[in-house]
N, C-alpha and C positions, 0 to 999 in steps of 0.2 A: 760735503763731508761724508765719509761713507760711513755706515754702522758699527756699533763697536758689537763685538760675541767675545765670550771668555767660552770655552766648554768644560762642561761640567768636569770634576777634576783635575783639572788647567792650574801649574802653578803659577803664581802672582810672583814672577821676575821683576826686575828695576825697571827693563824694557817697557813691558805690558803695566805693571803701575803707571809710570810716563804716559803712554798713550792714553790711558785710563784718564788722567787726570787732565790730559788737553783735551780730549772728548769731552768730558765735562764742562770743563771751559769753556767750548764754544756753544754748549746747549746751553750753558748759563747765560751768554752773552746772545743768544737766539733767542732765548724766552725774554731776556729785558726788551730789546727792540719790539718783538711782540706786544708785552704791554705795553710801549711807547706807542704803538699803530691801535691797539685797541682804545688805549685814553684819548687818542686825536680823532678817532671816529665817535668817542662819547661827545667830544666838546663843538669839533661839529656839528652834530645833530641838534644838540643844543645850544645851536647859534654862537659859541662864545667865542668865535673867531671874526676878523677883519681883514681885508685884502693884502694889508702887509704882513699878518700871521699866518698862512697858506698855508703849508705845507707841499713841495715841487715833486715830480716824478724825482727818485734818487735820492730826495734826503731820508736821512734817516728814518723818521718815521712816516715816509709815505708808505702806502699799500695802494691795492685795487680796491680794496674794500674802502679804505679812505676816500678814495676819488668820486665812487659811488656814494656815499653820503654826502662828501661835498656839494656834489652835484644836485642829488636831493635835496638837498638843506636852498641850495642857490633858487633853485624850481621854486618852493616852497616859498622863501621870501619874496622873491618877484609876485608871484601870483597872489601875498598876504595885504601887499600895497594897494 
């Protein structure tokens, strides 16, 4: 998605509102997934997951950052046995 710029006294057309508010929209809909990838890397870490609760490359709330904890988290248990 490219950036939204209004310039300074720029009037607010139908057009430019419209775009306006789908830019929005999808930073709204950016920032929930976000927190969906940062509560799965809390619950990770803290163990509160099982092999069928994963989280896969692609779904929704995977990240890099998730995989990387997982993966710590997985290190961590083996080695706690």
């Amino acid at each position: 998605m490219k950036n939204y710029t209004l310039k300074v006294g720029e009037l607010f057309t139908d057009q430019k509102i419209k775009e306006l508010q789908e830019y929005l929209k999808a930073k709204d809909e950016e920032t929930e997934q976000l927190m969906v990838q940062l509560a799965g890397c809390s619950v990770v870490a803290l163990g509160g997951t099982n092999k069928e609760q994963v989280v896969k490359a692609g779904d929704y709330g995977w990240s890099a950052s998730y995989q990387d904890v997982l993966e710590l988290r997985l290190r961590y248990d083996k080695l706690k046995k």
